[in-house]
Backbone and ligand atoms as CSV (ligand in chain L), in Angstrom:
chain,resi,resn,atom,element,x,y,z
A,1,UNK,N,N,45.764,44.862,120.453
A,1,UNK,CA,C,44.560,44.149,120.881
A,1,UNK,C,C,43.475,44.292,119.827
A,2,UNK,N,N,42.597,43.213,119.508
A,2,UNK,CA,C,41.515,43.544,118.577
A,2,UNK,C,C,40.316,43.638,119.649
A,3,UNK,N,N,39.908,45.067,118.744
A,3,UNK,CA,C,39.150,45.398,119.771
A,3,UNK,C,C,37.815,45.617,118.980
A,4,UNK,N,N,37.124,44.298,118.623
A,4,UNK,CA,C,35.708,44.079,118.432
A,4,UNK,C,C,35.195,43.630,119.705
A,5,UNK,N,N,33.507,44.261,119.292
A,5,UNK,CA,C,33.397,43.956,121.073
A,5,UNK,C,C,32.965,42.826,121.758
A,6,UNK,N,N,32.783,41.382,121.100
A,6,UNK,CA,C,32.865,40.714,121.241
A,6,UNK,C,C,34.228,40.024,122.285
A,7,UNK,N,N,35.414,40.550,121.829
A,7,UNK,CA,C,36.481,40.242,123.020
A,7,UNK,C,C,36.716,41.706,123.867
A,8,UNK,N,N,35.952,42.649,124.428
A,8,UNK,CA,C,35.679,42.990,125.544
A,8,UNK,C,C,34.972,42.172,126.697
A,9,UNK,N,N,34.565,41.743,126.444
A,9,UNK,CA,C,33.853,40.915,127.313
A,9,UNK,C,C,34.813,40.309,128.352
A,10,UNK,N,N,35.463,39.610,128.444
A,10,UNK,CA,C,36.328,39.304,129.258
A,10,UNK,C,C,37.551,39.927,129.898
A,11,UNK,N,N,37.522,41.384,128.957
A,11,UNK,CA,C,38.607,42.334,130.360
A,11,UNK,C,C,38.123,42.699,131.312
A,12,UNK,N,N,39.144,43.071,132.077
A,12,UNK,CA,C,38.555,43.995,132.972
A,12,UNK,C,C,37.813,45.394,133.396
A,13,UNK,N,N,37.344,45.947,133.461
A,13,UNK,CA,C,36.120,46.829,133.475
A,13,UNK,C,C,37.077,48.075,133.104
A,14,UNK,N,N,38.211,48.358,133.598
A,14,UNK,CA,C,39.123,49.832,133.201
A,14,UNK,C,C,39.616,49.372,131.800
A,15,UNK,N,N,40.105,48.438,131.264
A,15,UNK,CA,C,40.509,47.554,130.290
A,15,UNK,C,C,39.177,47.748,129.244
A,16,UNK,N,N,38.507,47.107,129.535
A,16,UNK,CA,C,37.166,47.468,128.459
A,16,UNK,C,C,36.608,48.675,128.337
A,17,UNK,N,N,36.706,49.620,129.329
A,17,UNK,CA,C,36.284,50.953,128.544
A,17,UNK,C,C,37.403,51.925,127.882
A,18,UNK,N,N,38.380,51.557,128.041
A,18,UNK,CA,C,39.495,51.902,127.232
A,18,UNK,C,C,39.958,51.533,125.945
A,19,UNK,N,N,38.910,50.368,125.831
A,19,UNK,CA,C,39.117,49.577,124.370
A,19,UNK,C,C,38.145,50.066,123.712
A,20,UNK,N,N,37.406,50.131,123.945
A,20,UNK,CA,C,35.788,50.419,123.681
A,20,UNK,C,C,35.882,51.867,123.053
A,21,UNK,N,N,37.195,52.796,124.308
A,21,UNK,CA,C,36.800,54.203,123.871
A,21,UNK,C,C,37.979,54.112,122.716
A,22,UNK,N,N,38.820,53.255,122.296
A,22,UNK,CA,C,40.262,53.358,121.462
A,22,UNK,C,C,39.384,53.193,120.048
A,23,UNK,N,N,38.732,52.193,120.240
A,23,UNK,CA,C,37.586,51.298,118.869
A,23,UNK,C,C,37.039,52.624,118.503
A,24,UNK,N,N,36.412,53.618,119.477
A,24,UNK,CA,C,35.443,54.522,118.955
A,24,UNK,C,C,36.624,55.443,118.364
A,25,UNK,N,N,37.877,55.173,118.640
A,25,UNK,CA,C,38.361,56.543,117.865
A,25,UNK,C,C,38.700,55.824,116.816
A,26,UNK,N,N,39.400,54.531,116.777
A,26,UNK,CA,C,39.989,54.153,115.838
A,26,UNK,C,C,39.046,54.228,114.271
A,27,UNK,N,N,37.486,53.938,114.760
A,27,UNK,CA,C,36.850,53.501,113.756
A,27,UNK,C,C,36.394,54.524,113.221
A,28,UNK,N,N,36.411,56.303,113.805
A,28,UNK,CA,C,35.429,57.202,113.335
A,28,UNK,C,C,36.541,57.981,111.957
A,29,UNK,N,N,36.031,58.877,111.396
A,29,UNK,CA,C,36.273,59.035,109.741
A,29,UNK,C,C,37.447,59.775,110.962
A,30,UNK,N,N,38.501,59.766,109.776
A,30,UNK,CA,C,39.909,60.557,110.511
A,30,UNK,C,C,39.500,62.087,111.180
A,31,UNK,N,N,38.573,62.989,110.573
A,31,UNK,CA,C,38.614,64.564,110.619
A,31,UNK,C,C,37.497,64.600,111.887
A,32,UNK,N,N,37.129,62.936,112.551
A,32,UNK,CA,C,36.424,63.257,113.660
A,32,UNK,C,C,37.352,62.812,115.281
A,33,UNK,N,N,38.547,62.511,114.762
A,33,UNK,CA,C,39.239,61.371,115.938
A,33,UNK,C,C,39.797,62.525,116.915
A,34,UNK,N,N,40.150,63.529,116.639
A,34,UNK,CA,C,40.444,64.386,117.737
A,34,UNK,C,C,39.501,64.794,118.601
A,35,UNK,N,N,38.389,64.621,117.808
A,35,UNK,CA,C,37.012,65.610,118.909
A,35,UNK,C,C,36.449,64.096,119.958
A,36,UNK,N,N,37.254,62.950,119.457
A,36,UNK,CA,C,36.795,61.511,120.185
A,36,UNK,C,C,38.004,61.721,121.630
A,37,UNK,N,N,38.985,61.976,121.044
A,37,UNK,CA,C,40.251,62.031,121.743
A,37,UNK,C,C,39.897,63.159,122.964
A,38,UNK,N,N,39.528,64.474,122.475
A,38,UNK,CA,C,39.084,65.691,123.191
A,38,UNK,C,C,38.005,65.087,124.068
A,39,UNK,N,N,37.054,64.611,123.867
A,39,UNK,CA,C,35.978,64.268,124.451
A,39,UNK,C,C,36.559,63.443,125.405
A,40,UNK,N,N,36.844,61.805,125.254
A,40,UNK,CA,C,37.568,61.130,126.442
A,40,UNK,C,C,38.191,61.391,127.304
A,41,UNK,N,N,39.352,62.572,126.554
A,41,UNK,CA,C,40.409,63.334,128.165
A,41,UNK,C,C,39.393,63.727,128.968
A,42,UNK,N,N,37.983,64.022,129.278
A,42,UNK,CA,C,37.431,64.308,129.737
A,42,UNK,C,C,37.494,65.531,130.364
A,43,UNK,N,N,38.064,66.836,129.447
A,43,UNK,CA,C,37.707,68.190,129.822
A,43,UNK,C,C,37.614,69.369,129.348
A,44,UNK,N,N,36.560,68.294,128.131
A,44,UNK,CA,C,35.551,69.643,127.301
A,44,UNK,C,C,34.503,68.499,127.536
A,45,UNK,N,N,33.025,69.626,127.706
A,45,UNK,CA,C,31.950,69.054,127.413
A,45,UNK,C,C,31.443,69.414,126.074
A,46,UNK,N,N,31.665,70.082,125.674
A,46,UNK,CA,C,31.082,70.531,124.060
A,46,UNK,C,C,31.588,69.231,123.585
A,47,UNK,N,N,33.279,68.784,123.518
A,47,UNK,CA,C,33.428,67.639,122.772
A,47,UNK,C,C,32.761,66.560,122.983
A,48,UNK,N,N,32.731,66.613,124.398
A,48,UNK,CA,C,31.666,65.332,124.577
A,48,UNK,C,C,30.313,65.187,123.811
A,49,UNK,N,N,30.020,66.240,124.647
A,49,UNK,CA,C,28.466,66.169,123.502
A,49,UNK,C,C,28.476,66.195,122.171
A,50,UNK,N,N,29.841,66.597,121.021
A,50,UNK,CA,C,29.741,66.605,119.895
A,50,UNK,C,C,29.994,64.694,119.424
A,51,UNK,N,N,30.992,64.472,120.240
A,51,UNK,CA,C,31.446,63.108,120.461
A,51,UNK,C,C,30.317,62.017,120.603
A,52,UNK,N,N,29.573,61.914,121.040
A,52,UNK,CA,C,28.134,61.597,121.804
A,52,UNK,C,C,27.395,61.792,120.494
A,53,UNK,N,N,27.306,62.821,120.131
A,53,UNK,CA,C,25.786,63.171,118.694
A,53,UNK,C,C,26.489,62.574,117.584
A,54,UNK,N,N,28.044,62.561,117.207
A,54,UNK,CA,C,28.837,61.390,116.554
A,54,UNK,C,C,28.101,60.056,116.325
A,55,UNK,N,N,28.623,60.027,117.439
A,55,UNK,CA,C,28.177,58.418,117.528
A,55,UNK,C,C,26.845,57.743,117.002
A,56,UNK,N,N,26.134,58.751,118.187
A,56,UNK,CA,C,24.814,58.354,117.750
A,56,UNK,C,C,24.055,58.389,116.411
A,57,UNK,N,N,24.685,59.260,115.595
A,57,UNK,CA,C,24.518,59.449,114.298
A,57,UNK,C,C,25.383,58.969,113.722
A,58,UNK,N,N,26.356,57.394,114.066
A,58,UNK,CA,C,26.717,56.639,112.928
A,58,UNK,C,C,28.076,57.867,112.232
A,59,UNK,N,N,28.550,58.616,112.907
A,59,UNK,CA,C,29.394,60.309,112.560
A,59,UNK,C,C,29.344,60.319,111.045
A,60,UNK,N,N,27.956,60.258,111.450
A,60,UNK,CA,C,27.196,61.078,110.169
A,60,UNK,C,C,26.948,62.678,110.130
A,61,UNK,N,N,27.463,63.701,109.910
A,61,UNK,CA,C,26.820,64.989,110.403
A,61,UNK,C,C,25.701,65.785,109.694
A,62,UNK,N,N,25.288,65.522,108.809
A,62,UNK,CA,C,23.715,65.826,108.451
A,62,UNK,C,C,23.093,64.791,109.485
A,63,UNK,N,N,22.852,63.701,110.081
A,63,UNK,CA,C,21.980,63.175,110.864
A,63,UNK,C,C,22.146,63.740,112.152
A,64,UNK,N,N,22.973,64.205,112.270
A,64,UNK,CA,C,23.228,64.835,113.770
A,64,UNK,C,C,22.537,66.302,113.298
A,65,UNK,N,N,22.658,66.849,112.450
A,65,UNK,CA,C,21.982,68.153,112.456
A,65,UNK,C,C,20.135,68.076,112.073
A,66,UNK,N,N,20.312,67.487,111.644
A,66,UNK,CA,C,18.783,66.872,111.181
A,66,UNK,C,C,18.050,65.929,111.951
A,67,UNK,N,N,18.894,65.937,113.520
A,67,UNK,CA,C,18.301,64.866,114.650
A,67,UNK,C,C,16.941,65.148,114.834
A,68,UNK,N,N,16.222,64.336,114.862
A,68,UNK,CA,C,14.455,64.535,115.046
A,68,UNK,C,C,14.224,63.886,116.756
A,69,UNK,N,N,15.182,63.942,117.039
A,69,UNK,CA,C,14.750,62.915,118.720
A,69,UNK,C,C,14.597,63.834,119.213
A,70,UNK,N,N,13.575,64.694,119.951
A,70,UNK,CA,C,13.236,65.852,120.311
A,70,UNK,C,C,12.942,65.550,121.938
A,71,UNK,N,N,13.046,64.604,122.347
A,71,UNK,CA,C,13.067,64.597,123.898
A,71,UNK,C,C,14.558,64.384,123.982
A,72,UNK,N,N,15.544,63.881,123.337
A,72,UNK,CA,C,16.870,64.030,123.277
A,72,UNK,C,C,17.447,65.042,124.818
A,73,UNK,N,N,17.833,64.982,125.603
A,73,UNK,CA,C,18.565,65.957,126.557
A,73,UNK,C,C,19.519,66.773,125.792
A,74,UNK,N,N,20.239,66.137,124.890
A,74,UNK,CA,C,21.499,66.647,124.313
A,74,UNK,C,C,20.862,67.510,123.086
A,75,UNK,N,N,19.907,67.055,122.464
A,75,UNK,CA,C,19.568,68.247,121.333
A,75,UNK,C,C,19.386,69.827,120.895
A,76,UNK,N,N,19.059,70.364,121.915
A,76,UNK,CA,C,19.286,72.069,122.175
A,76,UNK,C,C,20.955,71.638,121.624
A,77,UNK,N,N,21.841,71.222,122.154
A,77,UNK,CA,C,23.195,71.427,122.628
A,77,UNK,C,C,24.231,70.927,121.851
A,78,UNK,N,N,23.339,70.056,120.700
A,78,UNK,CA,C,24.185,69.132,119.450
A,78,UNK,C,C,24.858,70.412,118.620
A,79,UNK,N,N,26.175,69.716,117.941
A,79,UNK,CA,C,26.700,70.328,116.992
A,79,UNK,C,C,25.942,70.779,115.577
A,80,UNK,N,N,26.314,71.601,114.509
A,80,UNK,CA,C,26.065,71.124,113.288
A,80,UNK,C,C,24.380,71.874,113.026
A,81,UNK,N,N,23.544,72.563,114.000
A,81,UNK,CA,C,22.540,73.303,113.967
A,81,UNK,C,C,22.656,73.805,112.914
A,82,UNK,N,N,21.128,73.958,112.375
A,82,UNK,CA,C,21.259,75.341,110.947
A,82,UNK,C,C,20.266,76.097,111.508
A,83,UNK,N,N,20.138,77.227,110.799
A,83,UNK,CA,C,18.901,78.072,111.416
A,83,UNK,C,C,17.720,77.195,110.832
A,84,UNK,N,N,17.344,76.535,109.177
A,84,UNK,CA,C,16.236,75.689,109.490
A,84,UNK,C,C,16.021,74.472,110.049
A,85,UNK,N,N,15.594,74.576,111.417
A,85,UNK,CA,C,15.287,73.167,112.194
A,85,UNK,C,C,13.896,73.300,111.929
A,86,UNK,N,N,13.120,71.808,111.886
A,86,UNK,CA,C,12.136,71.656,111.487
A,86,UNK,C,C,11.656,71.257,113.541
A,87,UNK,N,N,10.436,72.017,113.101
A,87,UNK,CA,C,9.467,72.489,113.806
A,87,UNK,C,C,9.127,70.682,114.463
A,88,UNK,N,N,9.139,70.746,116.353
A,88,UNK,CA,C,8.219,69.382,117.000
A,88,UNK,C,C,6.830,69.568,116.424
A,89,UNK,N,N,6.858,67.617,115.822
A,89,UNK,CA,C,5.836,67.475,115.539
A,89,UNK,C,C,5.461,67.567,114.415
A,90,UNK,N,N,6.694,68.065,113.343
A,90,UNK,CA,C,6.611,68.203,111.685
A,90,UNK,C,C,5.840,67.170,110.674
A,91,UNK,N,N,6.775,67.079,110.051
A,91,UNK,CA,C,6.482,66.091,108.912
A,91,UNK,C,C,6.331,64.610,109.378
A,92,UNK,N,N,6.889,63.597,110.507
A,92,UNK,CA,C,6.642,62.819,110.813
A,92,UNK,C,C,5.329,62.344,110.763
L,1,SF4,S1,S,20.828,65.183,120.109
L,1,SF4,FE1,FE,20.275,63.686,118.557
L,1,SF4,S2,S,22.216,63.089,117.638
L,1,SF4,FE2,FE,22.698,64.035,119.624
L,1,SF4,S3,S,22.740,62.336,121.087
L,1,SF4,FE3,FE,20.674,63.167,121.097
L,1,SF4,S4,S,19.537,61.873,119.669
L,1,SF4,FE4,FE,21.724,61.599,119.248
């Protein structure tokens, strides 16, 4: 199946999030597809949330460690922390 998301649209709702979640593994750099895989079986939350700060950072991992979204829920809890996190309210 090609699974751009343009032809999700017309599966069915178990069908499209299964494509959706195949796309997210298929497309992320190889050394991240297990923690996509881990995350979906749905029973780790660490993967999830590492899976999740992935994404959202484009699985970029300096942007995930260098996340500045500080109302973020998930940020205490993101992967990839260093001891220097820049201080709410920094340089922005
Ligand atoms: S903590 Fe940052 S990288 Fe992770 S989901 Fe939230 S905004 Fe995205």
């Amino acid at each position: 199946m090609d699974t751009r998301s343009e032809d999700y649209r017309n599966l069915p709702d178990e069908q499209k999030i299964e494509a959706r979640r195949q796309h997210a593994i298929d497309t992320a750099p190889k050394s991240y597809r297990a923690t996509y895989v881990k995350a979906y079986g749905g029973n780790s939350k660490a993967a999830a949330i590492k899976a999740m700060c992935l994404r959202c950072s484009n699985n970029e991992r300096k942007e995930v460690t260098h996340c500045r979204v500080f109302d973020c829920p998930l940020r205490d809890y993101r992967p990839y922390q260093t001891d220097a996190e820049p201080d709410e309210g920094g340089d922005e």
